[in-house]
GUMI-202747 format. One record per atom (N, C-alpha, C, CB): residue in three letters; x, y, z. Coordinates in steps of 0.1 Angstrom, whole numbers, plus 5000, padded with zeros to 4 digits. Glycine has a CB too. Example, Ala and Ser with C-alpha at 12.3 -4.5 7.8 and 13.67 -1.06 7.14 Angstrom:
! GUMI-202747
ALA513249435078ALA512349555078ALA513249675078ALA511349555090SER512849785071SER513749895071SER512950005079SER514149945057
***
This chain:
! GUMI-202747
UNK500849885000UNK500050005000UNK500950125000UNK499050005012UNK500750174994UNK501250344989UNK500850434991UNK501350384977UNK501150565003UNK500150635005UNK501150824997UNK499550605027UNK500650874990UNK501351014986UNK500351134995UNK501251044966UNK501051224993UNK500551315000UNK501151424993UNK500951305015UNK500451544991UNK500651644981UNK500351784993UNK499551624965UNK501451874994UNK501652005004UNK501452114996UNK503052025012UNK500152204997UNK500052334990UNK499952414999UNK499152344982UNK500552564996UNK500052645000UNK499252745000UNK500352645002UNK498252785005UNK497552855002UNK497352995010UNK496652785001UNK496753065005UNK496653215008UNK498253245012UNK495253255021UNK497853395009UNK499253455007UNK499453615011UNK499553434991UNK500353695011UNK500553805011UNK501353894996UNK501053795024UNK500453914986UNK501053954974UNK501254144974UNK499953884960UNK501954184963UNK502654294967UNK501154374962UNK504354314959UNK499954404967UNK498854434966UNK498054404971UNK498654424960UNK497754304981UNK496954234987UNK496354344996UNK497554104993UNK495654424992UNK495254595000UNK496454665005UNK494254585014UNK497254625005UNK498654625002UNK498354544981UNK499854505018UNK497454534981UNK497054384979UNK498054314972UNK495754364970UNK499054244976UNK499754174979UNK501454104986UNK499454184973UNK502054034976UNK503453964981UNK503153824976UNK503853965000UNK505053784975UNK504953644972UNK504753574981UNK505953604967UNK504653554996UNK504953495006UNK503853425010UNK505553565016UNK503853255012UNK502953205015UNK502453225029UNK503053095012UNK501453245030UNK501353305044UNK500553155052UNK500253465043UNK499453095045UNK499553005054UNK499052835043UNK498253055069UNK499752735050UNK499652635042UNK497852505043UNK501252555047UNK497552475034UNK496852405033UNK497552255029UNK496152465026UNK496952155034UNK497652035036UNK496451965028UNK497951985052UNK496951885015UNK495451855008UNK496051725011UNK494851914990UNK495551585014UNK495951465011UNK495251425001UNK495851375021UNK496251344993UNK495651294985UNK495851134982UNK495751384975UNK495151104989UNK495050994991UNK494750894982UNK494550994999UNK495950824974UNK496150744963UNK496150554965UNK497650804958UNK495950554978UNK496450394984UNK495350334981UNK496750365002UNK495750154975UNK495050064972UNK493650124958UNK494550024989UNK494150224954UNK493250284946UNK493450264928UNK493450424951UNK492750214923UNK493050184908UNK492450284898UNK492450034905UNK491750414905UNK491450534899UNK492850594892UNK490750634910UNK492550654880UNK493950704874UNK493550824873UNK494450634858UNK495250904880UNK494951014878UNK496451074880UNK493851054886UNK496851194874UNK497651304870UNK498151394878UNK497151364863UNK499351454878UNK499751594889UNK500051694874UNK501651564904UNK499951834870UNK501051934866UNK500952004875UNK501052004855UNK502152074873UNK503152154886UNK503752264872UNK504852014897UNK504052364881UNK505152444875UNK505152594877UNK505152424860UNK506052664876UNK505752844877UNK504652884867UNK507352954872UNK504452984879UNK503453104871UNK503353174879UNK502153084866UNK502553354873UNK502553434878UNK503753464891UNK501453434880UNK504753454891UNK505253504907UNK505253324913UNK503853644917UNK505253294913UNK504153164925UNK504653024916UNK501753184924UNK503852924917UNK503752804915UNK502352794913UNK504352734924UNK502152664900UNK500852604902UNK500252494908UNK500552594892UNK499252374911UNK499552294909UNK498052214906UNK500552264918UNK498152114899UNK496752054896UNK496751904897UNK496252084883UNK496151874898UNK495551724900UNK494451714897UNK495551674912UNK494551594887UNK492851544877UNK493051414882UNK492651544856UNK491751334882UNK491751234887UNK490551154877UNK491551254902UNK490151044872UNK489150954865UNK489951034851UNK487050984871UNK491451064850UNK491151084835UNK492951044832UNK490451284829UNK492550964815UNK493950904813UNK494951004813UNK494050824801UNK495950924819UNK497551034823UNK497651044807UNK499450924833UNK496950964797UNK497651024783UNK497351124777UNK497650954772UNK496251184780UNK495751314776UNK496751444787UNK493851314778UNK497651414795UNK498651514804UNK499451644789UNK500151374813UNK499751584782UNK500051654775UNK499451764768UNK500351584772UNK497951724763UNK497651814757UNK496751924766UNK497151754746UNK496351874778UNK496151934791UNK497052064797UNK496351824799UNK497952014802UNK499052074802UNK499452214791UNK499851944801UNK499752154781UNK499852284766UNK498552364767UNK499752204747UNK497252364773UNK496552454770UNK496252504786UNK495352404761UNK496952454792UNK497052484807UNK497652604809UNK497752384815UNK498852574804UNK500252674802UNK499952814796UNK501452604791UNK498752774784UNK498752884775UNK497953004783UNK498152824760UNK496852934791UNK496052964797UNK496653124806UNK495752844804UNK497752994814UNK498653104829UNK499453184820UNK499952994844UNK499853174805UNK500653304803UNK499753434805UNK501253314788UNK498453374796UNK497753514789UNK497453564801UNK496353494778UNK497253454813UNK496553564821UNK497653644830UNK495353484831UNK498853654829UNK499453704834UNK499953814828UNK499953644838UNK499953794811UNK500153904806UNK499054014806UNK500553864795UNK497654004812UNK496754034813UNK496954164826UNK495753914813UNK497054094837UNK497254134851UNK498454134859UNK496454064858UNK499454134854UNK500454134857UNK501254284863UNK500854084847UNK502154334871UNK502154454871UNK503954444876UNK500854524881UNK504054334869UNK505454294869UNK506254314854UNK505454134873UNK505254274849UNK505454284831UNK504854434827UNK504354154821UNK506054484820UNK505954634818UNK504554684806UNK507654684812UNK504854554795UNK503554614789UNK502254484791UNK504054654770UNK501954434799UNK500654394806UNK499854454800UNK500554414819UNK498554394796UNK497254464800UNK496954564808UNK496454394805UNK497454574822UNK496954594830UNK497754734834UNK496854484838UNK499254714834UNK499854814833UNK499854924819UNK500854764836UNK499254874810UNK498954984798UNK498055044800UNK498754934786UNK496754994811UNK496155074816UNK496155184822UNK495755034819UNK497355184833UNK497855214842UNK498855324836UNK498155094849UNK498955304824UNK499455454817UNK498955514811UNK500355474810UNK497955434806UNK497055564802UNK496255694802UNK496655554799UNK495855764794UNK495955924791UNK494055924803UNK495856004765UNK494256004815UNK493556014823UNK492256044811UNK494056114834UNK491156104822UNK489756094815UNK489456074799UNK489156194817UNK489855934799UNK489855844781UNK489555764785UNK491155794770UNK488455734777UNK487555564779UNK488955474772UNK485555534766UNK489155344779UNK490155264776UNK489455094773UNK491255294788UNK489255064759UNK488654894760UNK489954864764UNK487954794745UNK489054724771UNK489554594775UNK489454504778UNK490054574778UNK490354394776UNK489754244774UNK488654194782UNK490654154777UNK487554164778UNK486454054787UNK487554004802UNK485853874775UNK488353944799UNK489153914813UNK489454014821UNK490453854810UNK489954094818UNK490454234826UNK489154324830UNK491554334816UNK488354314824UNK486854424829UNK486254294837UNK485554504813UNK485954214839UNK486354074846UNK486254104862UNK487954004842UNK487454094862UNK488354094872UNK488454214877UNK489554054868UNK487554324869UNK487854484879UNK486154464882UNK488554694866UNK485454424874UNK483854394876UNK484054324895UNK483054224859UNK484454224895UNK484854154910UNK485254244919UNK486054054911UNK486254304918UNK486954404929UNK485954514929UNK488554464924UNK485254524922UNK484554634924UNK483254624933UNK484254684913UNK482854434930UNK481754414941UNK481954404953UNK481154314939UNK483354344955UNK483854314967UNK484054514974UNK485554204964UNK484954594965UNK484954674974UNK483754794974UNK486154724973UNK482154734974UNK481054784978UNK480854714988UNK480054794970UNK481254574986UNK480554455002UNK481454505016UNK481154224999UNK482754545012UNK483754605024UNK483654725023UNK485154575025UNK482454835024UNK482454935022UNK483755035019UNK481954955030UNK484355005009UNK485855065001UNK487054995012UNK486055275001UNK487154885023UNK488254855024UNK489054775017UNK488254835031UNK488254685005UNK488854664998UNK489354724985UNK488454594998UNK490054714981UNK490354874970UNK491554834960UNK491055054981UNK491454784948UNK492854764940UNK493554904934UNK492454654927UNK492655004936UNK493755144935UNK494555144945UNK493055284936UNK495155084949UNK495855114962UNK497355094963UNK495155034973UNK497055054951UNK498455044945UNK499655134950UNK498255074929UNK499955264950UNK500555404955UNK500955384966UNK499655514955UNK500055374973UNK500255304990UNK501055204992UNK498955234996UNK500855114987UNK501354974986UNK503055034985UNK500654854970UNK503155064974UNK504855124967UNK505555224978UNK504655244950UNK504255334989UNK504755414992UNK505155345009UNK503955524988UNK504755245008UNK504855195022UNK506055075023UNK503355125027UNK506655065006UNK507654925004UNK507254825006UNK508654905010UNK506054785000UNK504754624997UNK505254634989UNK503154604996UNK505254694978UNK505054664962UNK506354674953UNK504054774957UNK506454734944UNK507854784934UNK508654824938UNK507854864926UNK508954954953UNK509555014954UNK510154964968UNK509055124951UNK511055024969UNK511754984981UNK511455064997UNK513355004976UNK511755085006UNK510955125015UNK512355235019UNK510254995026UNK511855385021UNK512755495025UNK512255545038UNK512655605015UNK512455475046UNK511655545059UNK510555555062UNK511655645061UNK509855555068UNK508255615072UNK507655685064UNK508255705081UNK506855685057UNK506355805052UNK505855945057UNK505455765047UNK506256005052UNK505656165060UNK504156185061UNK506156315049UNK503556235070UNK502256275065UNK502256335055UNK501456345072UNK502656445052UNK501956475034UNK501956405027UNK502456555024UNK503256315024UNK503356215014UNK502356095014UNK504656155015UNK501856095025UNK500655995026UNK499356075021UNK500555935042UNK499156215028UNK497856265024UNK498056285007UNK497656415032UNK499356375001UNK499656364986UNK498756194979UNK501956364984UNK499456094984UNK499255944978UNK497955904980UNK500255824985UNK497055984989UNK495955934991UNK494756004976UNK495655975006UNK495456094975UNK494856124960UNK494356074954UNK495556144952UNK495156004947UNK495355864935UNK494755734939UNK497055824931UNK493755714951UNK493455624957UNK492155594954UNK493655634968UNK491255504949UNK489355484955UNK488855454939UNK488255684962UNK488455324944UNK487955264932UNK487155344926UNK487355144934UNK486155404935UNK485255464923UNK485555574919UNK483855494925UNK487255614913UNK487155694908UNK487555664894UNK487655774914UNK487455524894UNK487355454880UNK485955484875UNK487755294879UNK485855494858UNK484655464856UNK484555314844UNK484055624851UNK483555294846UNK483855124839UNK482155134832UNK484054934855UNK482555094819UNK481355064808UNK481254944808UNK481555114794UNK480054884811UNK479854764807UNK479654704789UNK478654744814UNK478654844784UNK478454814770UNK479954794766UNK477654924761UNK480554864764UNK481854924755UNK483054814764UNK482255164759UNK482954824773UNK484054704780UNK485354804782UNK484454534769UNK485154914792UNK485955054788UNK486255074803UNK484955184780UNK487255124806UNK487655184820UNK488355304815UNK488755094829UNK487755434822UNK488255554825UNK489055574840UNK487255644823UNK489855644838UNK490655674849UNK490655854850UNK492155594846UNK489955894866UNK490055994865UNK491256064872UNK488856014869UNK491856004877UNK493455984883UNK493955934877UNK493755934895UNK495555964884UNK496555864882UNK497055764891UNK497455934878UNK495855664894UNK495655554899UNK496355434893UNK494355544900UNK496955384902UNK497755224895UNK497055134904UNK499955204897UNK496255074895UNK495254944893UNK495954824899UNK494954904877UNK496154754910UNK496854644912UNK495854514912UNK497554674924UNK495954434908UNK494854274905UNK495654204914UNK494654174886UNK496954194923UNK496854064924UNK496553974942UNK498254024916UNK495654054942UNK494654004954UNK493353934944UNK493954144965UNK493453934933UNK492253864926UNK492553744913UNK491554004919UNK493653804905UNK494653784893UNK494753604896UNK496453904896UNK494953564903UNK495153434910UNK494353324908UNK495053444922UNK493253434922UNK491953314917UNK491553354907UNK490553284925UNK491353454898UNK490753424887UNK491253344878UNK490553524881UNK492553324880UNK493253214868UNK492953114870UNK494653194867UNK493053034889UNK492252924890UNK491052894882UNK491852924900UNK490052964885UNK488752944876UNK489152934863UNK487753054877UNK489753024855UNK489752984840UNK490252914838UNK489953034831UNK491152834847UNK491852634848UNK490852594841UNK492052524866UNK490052584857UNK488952464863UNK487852504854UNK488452474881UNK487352624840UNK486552604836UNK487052554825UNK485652684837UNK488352564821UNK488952484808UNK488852334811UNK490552514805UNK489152304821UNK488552164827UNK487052074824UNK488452194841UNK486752144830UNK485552074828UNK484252124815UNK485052104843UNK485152184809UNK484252224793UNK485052024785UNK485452474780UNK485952014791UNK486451904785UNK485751724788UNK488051914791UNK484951794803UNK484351734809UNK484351634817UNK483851724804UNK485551674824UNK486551644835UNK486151694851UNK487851704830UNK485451594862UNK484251664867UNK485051594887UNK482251574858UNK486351584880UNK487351544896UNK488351634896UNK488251384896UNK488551714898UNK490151794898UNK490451884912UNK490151914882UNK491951934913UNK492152034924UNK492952114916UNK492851984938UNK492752254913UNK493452334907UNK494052464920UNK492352394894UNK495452444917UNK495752564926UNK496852654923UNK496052524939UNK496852774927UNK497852844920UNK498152994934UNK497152894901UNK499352984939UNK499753034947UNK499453044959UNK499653094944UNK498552934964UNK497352894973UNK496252914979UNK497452864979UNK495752994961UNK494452994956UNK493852874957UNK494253054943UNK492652784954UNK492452654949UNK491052654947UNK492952534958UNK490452524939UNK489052524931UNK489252374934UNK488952584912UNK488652334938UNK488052144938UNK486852144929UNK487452074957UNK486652014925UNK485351944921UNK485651784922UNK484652004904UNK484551764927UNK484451634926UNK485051544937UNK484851604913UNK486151474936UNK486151384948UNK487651334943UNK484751264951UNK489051304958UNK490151244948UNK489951124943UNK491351234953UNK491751104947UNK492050954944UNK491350844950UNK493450934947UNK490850844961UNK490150784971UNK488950754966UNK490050854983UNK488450844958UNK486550864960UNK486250924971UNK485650744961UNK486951034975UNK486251094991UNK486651244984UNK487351055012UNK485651304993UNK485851454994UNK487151514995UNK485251505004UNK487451614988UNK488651674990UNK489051715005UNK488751784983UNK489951675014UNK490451755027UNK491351815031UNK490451705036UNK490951935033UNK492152075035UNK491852065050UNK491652265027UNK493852125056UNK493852145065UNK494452325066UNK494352025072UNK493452385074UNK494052525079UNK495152585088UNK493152575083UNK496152545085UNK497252575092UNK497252675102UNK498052605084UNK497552655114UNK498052745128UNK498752885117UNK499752635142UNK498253025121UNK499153125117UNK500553105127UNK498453285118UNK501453075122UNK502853065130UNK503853045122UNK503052955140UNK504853075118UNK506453085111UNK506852935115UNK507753235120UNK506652865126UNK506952785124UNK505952625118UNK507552805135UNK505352675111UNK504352585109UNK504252465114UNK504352575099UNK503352475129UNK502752385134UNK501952345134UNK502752375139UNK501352295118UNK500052235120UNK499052245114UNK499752255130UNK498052165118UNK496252255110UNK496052225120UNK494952225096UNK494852375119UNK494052375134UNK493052335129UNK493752505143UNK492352305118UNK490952265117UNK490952205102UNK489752405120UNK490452125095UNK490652045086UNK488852055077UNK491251895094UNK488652055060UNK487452105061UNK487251985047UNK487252295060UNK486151955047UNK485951855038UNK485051935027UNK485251715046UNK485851945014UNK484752005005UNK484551964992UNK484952125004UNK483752014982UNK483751944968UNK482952064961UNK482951774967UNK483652094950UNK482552214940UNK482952344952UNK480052164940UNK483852334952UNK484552504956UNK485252524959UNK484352594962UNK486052674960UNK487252724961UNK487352794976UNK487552834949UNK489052814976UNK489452814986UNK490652914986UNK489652694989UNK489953034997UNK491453165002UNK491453195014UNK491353324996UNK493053225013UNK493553255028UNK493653415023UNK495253155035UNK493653495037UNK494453605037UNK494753645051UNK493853715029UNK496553695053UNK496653675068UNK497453825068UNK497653505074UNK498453855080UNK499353965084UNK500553855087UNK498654075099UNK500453775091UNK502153745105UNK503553735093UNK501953505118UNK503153735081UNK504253725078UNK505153795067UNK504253625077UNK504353955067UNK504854015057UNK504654165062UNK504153975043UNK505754225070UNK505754375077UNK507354365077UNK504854385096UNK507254535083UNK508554575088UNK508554645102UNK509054655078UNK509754645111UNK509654685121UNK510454855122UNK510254575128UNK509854955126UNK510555105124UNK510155115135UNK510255235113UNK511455185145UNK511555255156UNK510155165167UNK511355445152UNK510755035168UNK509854955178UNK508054945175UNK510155015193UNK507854995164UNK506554955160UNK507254875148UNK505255095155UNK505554745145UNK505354705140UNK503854725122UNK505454655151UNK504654745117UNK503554805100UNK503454685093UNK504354935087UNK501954615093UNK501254535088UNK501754585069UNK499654555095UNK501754475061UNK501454495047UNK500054565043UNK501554385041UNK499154525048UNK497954575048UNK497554675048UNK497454535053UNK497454765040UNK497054915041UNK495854975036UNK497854985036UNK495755045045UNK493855115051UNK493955195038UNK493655235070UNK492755195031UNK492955325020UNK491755415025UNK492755285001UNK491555455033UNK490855535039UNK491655625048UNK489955475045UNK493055565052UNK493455665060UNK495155685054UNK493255615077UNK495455585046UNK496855545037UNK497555505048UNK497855675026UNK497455435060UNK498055405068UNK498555225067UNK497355455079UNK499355165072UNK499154995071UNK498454975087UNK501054875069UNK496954875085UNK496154845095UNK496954775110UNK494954755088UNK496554775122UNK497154675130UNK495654595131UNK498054745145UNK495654495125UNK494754395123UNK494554295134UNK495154335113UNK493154255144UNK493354155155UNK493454045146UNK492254145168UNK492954015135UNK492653905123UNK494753845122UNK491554005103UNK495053715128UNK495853675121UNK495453595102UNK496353585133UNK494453565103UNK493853525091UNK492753505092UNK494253435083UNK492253485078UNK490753435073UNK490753365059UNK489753575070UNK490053295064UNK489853145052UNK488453195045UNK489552935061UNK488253195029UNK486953185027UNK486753065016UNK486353325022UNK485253015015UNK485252935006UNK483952964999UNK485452795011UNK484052964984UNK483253024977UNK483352974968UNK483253114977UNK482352954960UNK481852924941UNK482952974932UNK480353024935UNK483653094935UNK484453174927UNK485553154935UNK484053314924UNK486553174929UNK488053204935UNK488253324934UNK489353144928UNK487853364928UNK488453524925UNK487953624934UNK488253584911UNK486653524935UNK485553654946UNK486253584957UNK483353654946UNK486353464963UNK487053424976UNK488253514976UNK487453254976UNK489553514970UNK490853574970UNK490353734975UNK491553554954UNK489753804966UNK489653934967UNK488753944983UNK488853994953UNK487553844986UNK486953864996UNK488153855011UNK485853764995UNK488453765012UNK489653755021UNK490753835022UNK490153645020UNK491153895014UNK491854075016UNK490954175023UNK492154175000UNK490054165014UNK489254265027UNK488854245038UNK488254305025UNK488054115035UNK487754125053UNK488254125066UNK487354065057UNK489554025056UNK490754045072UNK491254175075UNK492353965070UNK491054295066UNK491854435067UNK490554495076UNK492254525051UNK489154425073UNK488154505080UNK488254475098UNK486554435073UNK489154345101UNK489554325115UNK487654185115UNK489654545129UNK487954135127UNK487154065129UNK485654085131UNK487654005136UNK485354175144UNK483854205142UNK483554255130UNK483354285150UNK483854335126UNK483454405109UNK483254215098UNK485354555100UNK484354225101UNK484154075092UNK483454005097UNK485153995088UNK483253945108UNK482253825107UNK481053915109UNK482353685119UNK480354035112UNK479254055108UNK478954055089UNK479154185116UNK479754095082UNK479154075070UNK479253925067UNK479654155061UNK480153825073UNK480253725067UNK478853655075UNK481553665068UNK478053675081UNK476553645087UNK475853745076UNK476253675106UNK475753815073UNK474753895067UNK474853865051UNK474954055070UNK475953815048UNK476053745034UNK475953665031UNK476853745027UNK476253585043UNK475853405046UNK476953335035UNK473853345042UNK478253445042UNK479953365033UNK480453275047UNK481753525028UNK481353135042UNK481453065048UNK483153125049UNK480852935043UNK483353105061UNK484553175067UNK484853155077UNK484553295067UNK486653145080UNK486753105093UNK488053195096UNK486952935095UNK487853235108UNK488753305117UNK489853265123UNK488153355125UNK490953305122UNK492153335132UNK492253425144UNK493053395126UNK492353485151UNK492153645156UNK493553635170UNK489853695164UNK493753705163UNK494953715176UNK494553725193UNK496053865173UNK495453735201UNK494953715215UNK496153735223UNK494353565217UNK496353775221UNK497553845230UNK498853775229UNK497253835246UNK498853615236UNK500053555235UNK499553455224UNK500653495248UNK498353455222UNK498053325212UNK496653355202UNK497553185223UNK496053305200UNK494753285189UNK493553205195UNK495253195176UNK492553325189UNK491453215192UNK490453205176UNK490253275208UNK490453065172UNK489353035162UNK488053075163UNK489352915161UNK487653125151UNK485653135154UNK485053115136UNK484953375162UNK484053065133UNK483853035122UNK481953115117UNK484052865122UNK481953145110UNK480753165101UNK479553035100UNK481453195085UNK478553105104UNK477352975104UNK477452915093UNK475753005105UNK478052965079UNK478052865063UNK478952805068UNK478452925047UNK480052835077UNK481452775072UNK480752625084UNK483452895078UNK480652635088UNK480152525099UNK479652365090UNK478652615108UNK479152405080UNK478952235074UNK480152165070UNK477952235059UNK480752245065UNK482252195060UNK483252135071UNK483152325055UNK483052175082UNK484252185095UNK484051985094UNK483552315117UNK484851905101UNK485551805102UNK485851815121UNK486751825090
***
């Protein structure tokens, strides 16, 4: 008997992540995948993308079709990175991001996409979620730039300028974004899971109805593994020294985001500055939320949801995660330690 076991990690801190992000896995998901005594055939691809790593697993489908899987897999994670990328100078996303202020600007169904999401999310977090926030992010040394000290107050009030989603304007007919600033658009608190999803719907247009698609530790399940059982994720203890999952969740037909603080700050003059930054005040939040797990239909709306809510701190967030009836589970710091609390959706899942 042969037992494999496959270690992802999920949710993250990207150089944008309301900050909204960083490369750094912030907390790991433990998927077993439990292959023993099992005569189901099934597949792994792996490989870079975006910043990160991917990784997938299909299961009920011949390893001989890996190939041509794979080639349209690949083709998939370029485009979308050349899409949302803000690493790649001429991106989608960054061509946006230069262009000539109040000018309607088309673009791709993917990219109006993906600003369509961030834009629901940051009405559901009353603007704490915000991918303009880009400026902040750079001016605080999250993002591109390197970190020069503290920021001054002016330089923060100046940066707050260029900040607030709705000072985009977005055409649905025309598929158009105006910029009434000179706002830099950051995706990749979203950019992620959305790529998940357009995996997992290339997937199953093929009609492939078992898979785990993950990518930076974003992830999308359907169906059931190697076993025939439900997929099971474990939620890792926020700690540097990874000890563990504290709670383990059995799911099938949905995706899966972390978003945390413990492992992407800097320390000036004995304070501590979260990555996470408030665009309401251009400050980085001190967050009681060590993380938040969400699980949702979408990845992209999970990814983007879980930036915000953890920046919203915990009562703010689990009151909307009861009033939206999102399944979600809490970290929340505690002085010397943590205490767990979960969302009435998240409760069928728990193990």
């Amino acid at each position: 008997m042969k037992i494999s076991y496959s270690t992802i990690s999920v949710g993250r801190a990207l150089p944008g992540k309301l900050t909204t992000g960083s490369f750094g896995a912030l907390f790991c998901f433990l998927v077993l995948l439990l292959t023993a005594c099992s005569k189901t055939e099934l597949f792994h691809i792996s490989g870079p993308t975006m910043g990160t790593r991917f990784n997938i697993t299909i299961v009920g489908v011949s390893p001989s079709r890996k190939p041509e899987i794979e080639a349209v897999v690949t083709d998939i994670l370029a485009e979308a990175n050349n899409i949302a990328s803000t690493y790649i100078p001429d991106s989608e996303l960054m061509r946006l991001n230069r262009a000539e202020l109040n000018t309607p600007i088309e673009v791709s169904d993917k990219l109006f996409d993906m600003l369509v999401i961030s834009g629901e999310v940051y009405e559901l977090t009353n603007g704490v979620y915000d991918v303009t926030v880009g400026p902040l992010v750079n001016l605080w040394g999250f993002g591109s730039e390197a970190l020069n000290g503290v920021p001054s107050d002016e330089k923060i009030t100046e940066t707050l300028a260029l900040v607030g989603f709705n000072k985009l304007h977005m055409d649905a007919e025309t598929k158009s974004v105006t910029r009434s600033v000179a706002s830099q658009i950051d995706l990749s608190s979203v950019a992620k899971g959305y790529a998940v999803d357009w995996v997992a719907e290339y997937l199953e247009s093929l009609g492939i109805i078992n898979y785990l698609v993950e990518i930076g530790g974003e992830l999308r399940v359907k169906g059931h593994n190697g076993e025939g059982e439900r997929w099971r994720i474990g939620i890792e203890s926020p700690s540097l020294a990874h000890t563990g999952a504290v709670q383990s969740v059995s799911i099938a037909d949905v995706a899966v985001a972390t978003s945390g603080d413990y492992r992407n700050f800097f320390d000036a003059d004995g304070i501590r500055y979260s990555h996470t930054i408030d665009p309401s005040t251009g400050r980085p939040i001190a967050p009681d939320l060590a993380s938040i797990t969400i699980l949702d239909k979408s990845t992209a709306r999970a990814d983007a949801l879980a930036t915000g809510l953890n920046a919203m701190g915990y009562e703010r967030a689990q009151k909307v995660c009861e009033e939206q009836q999102l399944a979600c589970f809490f970290i929340q710091h505690d002085g010397s330690g943590f205490i767990e609390h979960y969302s009435s959706a998240f409760k069928p899942y728990m193990q």
